[in-house]
Backbone of each chain as ProteinMPNN parsed JSONL, in Angstrom:
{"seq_chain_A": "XXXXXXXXXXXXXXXXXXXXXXXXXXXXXXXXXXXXXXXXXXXXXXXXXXXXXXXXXXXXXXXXXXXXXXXXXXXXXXXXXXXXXXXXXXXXXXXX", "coords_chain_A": {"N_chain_A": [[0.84, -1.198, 0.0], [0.245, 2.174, -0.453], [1.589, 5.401, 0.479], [-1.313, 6.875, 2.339], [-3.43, 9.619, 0.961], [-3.796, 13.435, 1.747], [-6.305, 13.549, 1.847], [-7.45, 10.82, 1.654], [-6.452, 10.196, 3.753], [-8.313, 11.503, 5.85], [-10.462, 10.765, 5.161], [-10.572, 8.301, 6.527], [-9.95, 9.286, 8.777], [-12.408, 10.118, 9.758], [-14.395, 8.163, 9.621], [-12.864, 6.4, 11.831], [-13.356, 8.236, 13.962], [-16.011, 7.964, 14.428], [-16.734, 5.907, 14.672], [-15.48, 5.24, 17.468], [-16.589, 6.703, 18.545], [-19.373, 6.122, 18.149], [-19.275, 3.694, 19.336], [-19.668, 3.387, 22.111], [-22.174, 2.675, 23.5], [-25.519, 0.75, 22.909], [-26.6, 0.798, 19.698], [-23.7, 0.361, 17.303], [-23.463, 1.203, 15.237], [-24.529, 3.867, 15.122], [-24.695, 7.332, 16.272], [-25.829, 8.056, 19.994], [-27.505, 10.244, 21.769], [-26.052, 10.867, 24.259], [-23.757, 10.202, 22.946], [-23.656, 11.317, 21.38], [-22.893, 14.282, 22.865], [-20.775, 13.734, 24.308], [-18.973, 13.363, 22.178], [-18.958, 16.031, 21.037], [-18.031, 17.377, 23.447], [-15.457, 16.47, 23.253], [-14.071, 16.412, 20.848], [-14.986, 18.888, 20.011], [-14.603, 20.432, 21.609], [-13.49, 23.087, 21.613], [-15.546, 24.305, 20.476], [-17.74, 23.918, 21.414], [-17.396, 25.21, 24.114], [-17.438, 28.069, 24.202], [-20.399, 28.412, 23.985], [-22.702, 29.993, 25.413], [-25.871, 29.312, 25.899], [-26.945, 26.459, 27.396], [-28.982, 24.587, 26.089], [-27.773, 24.614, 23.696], [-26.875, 22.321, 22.078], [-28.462, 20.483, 22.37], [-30.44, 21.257, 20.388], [-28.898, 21.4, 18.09], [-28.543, 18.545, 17.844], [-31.665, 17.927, 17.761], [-31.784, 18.653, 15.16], [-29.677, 17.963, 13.48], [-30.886, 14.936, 13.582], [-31.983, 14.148, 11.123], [-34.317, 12.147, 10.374], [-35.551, 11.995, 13.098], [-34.691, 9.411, 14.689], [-33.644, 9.912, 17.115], [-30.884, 9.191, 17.279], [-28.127, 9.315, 15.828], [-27.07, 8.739, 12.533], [-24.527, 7.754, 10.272], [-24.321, 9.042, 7.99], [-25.62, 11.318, 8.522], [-23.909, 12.621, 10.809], [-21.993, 13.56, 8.875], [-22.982, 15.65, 8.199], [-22.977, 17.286, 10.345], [-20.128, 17.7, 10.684], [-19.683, 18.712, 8.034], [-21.364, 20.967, 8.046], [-19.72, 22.79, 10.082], [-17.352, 22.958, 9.02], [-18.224, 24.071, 6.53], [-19.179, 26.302, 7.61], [-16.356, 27.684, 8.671], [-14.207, 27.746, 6.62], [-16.226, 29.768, 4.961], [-15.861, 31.884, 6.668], [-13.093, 32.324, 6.595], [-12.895, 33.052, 3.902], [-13.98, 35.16, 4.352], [-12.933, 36.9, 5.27], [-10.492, 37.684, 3.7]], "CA_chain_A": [[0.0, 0.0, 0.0], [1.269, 3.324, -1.101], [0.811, 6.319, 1.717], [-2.673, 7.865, 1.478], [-3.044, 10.855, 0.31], [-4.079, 13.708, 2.556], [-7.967, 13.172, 1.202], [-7.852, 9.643, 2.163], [-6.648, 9.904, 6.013], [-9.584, 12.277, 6.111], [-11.976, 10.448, 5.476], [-10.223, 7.243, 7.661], [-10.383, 9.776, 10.436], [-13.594, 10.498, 10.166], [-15.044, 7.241, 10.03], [-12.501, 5.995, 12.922], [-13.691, 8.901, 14.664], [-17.909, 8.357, 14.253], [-16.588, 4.602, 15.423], [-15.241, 5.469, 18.238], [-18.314, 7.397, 19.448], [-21.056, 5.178, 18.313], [-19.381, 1.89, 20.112], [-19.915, 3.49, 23.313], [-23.143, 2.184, 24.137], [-26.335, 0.392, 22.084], [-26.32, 0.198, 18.39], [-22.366, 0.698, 16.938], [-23.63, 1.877, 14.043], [-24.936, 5.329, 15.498], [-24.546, 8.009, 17.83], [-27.019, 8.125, 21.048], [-27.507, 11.575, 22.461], [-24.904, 10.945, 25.124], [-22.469, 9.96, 22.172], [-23.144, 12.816, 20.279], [-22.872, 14.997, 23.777], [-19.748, 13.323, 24.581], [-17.803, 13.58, 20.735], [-18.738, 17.174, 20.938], [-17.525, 17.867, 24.113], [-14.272, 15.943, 23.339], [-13.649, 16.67, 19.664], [-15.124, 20.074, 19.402], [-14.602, 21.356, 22.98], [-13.397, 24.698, 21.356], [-16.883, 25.335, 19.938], [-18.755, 23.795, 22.748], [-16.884, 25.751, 25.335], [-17.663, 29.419, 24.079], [-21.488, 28.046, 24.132], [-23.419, 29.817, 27.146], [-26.645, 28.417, 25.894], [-26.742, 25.356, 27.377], [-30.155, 24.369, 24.79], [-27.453, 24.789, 22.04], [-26.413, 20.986, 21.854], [-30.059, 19.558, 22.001], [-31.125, 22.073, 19.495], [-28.258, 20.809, 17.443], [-28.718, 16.73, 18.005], [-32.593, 17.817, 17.16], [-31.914, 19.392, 13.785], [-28.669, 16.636, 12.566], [-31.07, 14.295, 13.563], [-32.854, 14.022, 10.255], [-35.249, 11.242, 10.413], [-35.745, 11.947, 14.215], [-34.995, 8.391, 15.245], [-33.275, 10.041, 18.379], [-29.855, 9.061, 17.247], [-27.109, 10.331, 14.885], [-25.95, 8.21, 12.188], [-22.805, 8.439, 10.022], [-24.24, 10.164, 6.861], [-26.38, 13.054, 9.55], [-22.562, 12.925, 11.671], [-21.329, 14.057, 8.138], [-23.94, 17.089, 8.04], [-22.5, 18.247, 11.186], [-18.706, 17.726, 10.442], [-19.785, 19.33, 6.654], [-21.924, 22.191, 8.1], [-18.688, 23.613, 10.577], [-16.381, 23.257, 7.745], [-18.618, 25.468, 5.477], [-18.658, 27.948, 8.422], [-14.944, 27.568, 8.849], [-14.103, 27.916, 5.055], [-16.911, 30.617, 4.425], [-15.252, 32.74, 7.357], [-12.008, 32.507, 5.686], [-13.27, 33.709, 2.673], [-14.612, 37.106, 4.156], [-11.741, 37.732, 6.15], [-9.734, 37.838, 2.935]], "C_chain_A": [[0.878, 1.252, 0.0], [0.781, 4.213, 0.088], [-0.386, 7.018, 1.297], [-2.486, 8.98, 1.362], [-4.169, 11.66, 1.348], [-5.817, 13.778, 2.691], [-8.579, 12.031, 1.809], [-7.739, 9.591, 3.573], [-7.609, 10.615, 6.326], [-10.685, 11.442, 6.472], [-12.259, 8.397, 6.165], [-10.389, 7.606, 9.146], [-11.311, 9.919, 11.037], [-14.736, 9.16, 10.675], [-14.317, 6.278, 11.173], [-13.328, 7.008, 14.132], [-15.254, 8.713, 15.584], [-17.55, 6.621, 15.066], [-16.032, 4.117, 16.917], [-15.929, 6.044, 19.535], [-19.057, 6.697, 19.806], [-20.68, 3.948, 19.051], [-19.751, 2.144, 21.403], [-20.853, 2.728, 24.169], [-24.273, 2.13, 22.701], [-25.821, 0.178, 20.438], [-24.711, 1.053, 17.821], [-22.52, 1.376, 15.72], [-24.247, 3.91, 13.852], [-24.888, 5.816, 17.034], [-25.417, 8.279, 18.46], [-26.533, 9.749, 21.413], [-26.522, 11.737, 23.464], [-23.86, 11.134, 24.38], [-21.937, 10.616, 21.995], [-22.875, 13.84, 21.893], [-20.939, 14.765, 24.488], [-18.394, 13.54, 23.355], [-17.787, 15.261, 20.962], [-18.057, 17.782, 22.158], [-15.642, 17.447, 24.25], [-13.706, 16.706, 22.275], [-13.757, 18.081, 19.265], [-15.505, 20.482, 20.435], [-14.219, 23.154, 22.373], [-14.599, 24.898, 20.902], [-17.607, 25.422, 21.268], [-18.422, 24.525, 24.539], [-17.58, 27.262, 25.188], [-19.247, 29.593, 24.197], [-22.134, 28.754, 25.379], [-24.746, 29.269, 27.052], [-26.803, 27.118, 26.215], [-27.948, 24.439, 26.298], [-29.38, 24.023, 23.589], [-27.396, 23.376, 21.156], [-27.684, 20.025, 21.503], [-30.688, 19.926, 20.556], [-30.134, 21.718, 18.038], [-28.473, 19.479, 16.693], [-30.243, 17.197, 17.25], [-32.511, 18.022, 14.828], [-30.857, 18.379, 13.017], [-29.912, 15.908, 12.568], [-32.384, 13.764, 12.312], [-34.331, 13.185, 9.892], [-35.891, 10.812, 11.967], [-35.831, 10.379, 14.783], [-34.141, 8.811, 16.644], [-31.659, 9.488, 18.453], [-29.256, 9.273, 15.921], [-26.118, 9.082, 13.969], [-25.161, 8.054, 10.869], [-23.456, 9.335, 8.731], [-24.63, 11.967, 7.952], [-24.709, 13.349, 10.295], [-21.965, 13.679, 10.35], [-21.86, 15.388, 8.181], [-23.206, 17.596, 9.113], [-20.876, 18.901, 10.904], [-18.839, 18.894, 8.992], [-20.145, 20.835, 7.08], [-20.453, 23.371, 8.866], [-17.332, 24.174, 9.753], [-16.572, 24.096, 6.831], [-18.408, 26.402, 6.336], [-17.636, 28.515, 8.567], [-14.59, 28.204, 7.445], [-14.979, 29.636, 4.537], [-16.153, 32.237, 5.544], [-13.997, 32.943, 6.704], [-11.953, 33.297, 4.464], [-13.702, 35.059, 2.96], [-13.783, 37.988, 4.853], [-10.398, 37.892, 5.151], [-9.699, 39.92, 2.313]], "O_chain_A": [[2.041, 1.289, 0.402], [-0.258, 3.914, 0.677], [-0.536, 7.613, 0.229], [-1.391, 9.476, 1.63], [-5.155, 11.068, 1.786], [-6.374, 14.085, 3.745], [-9.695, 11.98, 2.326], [-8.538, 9.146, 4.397], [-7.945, 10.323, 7.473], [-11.453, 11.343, 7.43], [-13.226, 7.641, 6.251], [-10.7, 6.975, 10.157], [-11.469, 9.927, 12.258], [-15.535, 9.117, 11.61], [-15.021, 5.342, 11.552], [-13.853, 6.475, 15.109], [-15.582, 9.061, 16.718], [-18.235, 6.298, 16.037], [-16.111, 2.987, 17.398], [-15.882, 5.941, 20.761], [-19.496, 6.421, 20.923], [-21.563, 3.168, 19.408], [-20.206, 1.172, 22.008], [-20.56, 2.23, 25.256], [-24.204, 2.902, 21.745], [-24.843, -0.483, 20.089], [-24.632, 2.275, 17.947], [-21.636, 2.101, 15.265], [-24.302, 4.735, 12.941], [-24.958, 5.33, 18.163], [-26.253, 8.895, 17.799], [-25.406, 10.234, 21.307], [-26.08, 12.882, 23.558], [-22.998, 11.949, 24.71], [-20.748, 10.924, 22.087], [-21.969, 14.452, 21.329], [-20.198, 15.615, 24.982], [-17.214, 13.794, 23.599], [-16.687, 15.806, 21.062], [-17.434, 18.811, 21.899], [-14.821, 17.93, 25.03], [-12.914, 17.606, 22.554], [-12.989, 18.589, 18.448], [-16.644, 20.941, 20.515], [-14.746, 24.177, 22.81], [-14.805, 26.111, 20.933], [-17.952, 26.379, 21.961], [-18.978, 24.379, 25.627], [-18.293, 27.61, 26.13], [-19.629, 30.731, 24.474], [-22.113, 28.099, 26.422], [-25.059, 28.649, 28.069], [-26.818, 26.402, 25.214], [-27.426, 23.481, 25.728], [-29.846, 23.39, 22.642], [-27.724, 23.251, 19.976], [-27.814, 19.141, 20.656], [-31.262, 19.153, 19.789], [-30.698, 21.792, 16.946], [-28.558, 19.274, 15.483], [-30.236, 16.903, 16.055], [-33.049, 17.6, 13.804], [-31.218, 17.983, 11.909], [-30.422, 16.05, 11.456], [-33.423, 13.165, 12.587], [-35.243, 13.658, 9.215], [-36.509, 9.769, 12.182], [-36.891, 10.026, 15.299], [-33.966, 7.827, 17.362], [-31.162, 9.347, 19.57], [-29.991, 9.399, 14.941], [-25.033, 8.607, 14.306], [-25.834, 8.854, 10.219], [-22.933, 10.438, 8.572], [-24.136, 13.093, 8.006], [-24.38, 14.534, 10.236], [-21.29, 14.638, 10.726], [-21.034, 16.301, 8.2], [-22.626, 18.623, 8.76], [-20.513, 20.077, 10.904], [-18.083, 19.865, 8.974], [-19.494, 21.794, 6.664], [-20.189, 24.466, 8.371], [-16.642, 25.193, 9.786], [-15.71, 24.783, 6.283], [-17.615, 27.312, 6.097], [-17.625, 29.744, 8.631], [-14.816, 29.411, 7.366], [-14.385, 30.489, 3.877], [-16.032, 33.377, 5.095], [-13.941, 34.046, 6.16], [-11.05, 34.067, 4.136], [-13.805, 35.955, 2.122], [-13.793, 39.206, 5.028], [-9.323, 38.191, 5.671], [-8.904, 40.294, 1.45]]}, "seq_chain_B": "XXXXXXXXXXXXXXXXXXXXXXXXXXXXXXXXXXXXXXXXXXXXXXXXXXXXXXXXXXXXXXXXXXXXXXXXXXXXXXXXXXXXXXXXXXXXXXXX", "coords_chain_B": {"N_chain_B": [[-2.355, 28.3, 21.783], [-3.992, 25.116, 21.765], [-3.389, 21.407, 21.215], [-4.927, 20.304, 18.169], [-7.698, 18.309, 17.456], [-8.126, 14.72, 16.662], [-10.883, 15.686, 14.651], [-11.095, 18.407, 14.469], [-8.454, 18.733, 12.825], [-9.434, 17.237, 10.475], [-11.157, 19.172, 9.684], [-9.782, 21.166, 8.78], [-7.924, 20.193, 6.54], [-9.879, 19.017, 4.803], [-10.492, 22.236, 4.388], [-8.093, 22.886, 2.962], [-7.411, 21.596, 1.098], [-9.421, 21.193, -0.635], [-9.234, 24.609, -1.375], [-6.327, 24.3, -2.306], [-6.861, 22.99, -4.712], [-9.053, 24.076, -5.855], [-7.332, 26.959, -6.236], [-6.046, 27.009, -8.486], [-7.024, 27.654, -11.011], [-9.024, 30.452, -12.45], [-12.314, 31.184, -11.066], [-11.374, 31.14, -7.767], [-12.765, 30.373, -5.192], [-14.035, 28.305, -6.213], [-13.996, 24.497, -7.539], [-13.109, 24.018, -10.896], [-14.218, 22.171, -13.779], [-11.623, 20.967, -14.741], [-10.243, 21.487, -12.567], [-11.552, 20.047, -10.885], [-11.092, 17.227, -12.16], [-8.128, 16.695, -11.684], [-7.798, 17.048, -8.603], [-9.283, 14.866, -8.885], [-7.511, 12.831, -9.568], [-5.083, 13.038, -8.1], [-5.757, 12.958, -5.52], [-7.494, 11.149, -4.852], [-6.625, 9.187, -6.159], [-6.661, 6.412, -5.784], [-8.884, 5.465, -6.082], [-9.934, 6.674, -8.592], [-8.063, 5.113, -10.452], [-9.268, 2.571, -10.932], [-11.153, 2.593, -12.565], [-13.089, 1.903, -15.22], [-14.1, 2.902, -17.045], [-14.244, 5.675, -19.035], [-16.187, 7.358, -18.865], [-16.928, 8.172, -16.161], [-16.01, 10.191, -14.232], [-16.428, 12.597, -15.806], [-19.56, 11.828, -15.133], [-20.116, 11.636, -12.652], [-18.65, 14.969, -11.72], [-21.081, 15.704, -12.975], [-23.066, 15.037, -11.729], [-22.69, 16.161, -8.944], [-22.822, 18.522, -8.905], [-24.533, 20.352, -8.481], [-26.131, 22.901, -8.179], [-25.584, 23.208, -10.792], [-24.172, 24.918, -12.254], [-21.198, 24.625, -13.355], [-19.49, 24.039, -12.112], [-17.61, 23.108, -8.456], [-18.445, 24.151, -5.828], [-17.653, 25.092, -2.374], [-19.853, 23.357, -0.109], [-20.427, 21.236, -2.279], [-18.283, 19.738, -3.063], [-18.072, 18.539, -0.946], [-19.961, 17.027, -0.395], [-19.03, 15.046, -2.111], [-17.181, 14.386, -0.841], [-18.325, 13.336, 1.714], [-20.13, 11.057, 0.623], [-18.163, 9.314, -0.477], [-16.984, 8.677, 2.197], [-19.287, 7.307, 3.4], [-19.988, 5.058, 1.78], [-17.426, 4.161, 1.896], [-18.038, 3.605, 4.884], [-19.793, 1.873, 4.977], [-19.232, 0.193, 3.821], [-17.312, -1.155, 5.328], [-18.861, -1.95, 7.944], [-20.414, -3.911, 6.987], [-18.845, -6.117, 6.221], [-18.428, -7.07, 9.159]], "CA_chain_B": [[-3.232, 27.15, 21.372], [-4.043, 23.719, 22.511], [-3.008, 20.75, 19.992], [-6.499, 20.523, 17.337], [-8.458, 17.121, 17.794], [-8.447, 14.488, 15.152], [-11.98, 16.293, 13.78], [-10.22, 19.371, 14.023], [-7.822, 19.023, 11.952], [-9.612, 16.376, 9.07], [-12.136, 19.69, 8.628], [-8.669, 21.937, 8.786], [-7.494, 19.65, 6.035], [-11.114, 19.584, 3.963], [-10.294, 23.215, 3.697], [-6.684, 22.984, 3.118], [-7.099, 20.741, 0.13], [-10.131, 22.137, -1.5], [-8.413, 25.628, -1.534], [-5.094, 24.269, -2.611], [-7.168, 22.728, -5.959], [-10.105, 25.599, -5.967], [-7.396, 27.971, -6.44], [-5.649, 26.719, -9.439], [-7.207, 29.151, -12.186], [-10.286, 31.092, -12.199], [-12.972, 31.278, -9.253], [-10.513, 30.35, -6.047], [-13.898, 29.628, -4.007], [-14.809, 26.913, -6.45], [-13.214, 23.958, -8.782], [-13.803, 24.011, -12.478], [-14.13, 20.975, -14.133], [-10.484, 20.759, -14.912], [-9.549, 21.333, -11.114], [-11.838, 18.46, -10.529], [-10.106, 15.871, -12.467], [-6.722, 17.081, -11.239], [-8.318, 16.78, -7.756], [-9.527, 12.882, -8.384], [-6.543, 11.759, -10.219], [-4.248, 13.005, -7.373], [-6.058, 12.915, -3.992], [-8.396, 10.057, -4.991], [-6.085, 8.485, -7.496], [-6.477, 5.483, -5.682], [-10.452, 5.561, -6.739], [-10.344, 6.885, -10.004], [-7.162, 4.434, -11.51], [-9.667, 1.667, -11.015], [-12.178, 3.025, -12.938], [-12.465, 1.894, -16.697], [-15.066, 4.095, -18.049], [-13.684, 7.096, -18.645], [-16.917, 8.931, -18.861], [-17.194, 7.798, -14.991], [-15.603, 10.994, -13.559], [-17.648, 13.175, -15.837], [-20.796, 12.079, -14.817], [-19.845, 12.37, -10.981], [-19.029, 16.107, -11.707], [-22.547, 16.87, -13.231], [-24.095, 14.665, -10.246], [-22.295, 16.587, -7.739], [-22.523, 19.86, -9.489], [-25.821, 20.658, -7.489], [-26.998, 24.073, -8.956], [-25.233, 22.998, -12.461], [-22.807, 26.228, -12.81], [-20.188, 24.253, -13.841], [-17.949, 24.412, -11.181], [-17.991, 22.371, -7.796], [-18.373, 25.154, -4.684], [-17.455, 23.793, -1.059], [-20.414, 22.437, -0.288], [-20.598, 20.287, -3.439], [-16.905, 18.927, -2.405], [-18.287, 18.118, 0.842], [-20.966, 16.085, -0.786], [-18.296, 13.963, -2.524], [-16.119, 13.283, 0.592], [-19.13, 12.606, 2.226], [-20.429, 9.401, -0.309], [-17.007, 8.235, -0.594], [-17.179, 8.135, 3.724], [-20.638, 6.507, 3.43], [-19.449, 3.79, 1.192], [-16.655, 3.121, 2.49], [-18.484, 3.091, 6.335], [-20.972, 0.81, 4.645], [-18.426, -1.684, 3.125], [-16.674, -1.686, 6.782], [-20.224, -2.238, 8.346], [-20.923, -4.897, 5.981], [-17.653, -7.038, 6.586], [-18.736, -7.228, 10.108]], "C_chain_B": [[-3.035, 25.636, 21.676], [-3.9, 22.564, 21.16], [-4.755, 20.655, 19.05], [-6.49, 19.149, 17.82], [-8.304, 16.584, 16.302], [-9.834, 15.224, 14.258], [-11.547, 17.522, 13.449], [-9.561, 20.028, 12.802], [-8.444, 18.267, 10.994], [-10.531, 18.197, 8.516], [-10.83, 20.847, 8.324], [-8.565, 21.696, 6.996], [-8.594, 19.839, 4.777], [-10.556, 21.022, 3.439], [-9.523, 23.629, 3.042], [-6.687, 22.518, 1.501], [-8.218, 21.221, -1.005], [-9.607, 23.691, -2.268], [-6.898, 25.436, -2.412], [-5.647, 24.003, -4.585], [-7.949, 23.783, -6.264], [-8.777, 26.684, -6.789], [-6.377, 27.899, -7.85], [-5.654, 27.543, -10.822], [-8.474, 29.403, -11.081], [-10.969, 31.599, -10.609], [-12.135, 30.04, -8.036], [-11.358, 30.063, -5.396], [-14.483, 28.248, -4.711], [-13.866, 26.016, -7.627], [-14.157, 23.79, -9.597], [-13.318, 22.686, -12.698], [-12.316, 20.334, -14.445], [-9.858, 20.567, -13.401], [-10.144, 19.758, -10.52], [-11.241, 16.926, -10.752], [-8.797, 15.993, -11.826], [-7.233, 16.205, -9.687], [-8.415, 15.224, -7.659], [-8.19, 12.491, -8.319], [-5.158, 11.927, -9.145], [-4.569, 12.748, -5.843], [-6.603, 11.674, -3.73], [-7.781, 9.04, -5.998], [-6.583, 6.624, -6.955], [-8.502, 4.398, -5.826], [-9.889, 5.059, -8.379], [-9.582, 5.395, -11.078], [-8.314, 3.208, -11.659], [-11.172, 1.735, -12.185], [-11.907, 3.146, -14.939], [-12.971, 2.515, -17.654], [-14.687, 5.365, -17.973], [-14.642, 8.128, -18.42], [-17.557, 8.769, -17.076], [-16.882, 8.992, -13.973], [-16.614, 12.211, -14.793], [-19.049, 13.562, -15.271], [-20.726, 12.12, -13.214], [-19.353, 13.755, -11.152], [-20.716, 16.418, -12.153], [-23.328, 16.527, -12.274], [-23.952, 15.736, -9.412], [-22.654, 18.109, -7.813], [-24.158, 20.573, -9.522], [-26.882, 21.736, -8.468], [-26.548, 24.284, -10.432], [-24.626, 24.503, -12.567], [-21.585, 25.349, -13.081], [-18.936, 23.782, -13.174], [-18.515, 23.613, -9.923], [-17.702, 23.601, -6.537], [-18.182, 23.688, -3.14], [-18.293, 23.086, -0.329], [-20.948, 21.208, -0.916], [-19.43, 19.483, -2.861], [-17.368, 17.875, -1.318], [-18.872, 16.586, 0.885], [-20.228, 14.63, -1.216], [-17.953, 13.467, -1.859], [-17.053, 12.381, 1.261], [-19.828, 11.15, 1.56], [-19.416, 9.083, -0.45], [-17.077, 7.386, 1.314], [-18.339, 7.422, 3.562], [-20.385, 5.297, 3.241], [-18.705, 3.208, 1.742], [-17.276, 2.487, 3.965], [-19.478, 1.736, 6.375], [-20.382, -0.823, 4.331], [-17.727, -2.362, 4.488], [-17.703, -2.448, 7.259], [-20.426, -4.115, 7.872], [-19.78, -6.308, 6.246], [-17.731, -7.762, 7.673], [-18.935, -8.621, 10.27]], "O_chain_B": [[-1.928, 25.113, 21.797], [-4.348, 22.954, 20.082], [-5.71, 21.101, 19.686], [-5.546, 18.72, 18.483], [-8.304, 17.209, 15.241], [-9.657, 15.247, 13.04], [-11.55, 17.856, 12.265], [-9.759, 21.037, 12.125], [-7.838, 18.675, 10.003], [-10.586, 18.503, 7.325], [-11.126, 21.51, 7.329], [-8.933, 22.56, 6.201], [-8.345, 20.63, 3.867], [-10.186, 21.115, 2.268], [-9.766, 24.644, 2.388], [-5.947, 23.12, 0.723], [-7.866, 21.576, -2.13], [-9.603, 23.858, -3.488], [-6.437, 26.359, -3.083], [-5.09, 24.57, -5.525], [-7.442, 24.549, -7.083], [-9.105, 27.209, -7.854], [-5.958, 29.003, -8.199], [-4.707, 27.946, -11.496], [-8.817, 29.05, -9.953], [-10.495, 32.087, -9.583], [-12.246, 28.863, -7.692], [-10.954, 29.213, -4.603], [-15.135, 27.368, -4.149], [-13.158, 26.592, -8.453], [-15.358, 23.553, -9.474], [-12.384, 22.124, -12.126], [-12.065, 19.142, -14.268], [-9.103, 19.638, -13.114], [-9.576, 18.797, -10.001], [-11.026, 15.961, -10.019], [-8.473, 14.908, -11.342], [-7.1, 14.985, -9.584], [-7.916, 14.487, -6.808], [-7.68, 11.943, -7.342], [-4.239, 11.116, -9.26], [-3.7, 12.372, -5.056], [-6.376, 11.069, -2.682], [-8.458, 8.176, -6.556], [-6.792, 5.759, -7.806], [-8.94, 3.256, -5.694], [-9.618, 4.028, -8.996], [-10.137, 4.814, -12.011], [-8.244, 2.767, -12.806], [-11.984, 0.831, -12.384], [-11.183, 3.837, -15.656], [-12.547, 2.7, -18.794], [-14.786, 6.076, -16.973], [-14.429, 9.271, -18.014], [-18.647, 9.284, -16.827], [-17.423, 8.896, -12.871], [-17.666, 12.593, -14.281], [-19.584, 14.642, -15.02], [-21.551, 12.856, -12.674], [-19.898, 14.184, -10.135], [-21.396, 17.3, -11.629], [-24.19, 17.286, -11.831], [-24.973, 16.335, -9.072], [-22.749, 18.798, -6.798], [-24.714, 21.154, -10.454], [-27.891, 21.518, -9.138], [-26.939, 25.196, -11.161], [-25.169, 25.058, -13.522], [-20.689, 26.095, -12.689], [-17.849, 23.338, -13.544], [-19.71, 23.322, -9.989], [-16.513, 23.898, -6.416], [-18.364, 22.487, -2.941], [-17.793, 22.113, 0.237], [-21.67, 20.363, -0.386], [-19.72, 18.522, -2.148], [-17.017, 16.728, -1.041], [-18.63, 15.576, 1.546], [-20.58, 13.499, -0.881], [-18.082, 12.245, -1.777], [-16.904, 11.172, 1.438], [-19.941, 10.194, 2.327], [-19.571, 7.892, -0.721], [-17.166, 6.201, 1.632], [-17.888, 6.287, 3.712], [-20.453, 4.438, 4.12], [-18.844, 2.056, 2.152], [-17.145, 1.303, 4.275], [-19.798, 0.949, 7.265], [-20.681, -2.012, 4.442], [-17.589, -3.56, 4.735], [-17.604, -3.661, 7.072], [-20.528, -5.152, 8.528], [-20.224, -7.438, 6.444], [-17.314, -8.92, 7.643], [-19.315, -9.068, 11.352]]}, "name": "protein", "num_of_chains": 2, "seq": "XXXXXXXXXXXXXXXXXXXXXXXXXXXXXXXXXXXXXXXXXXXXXXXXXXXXXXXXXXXXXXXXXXXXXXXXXXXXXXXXXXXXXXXXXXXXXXXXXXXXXXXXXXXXXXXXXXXXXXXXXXXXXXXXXXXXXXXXXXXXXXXXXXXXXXXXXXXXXXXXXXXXXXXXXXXXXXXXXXXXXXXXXXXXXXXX"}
């Protein structure tokens, strides 16, 4: 195997990442409200820190959770990872 | 600053790599069909080489290519990474 290319560990990280979450507890295949409460406070403690709403995270988990089955899984985990990256990216762009 | 988190840095990287092809010619916020192939055949090479139809990367730009301008903006990108992660999470899944 040749080294991946920085495209491919991306998207090895991401799905090590969403696997790492969802084994926690119940189905491995998706994240439970704790999961997702727990990845965000691990993985994306810099957002979730500046947060004083505490509502913000539910109001979050409600709105990924596309098909409201009450858990988060890997395509809706992409919507979140996708949506911060446009914000990220689109900020960049106006601060040019 | 505190070291980034693997999610961190993969959406760091998302931006890092989009931008690096985006800005190649023309509109720097989006790849033109030319940046796109460049894009597969080096980030994804390990996709595309397998791929014997050549009109196979075509028609994944006009899929992806949402509001059809021609060009793939960073949410369109996103879209791609994201169905390559799907697939692959699906073929892991599936192995099980």
């Amino acid at each position: 195997m040749s080294k991946p290319t920085e495209t491919e560990r991306c998207i090895e990280s991401l799905i090590a990442v969403f696997q790492k979450f969802a084994g926690n507890d119940g189905n491995r295949s998706k994240l439970s409200k704790t999961e997702f409460l727990k990845f965000m406070n691990t993985e994306l403690a810099a957002f979730t820190k500046h947060q004083r709403d505490p509502g913000v995270l539910d109001r979050m988990m409600k709105k990924l959770d596309l098909n409201a089955d009450g858990q988060l899984d890997f395509q809706e985990f992409l919507n979140l990872i996708g949506g911060i990256a446009v914000a990220c990216h689109e900020s960049f762009l106006a601060q040019k």
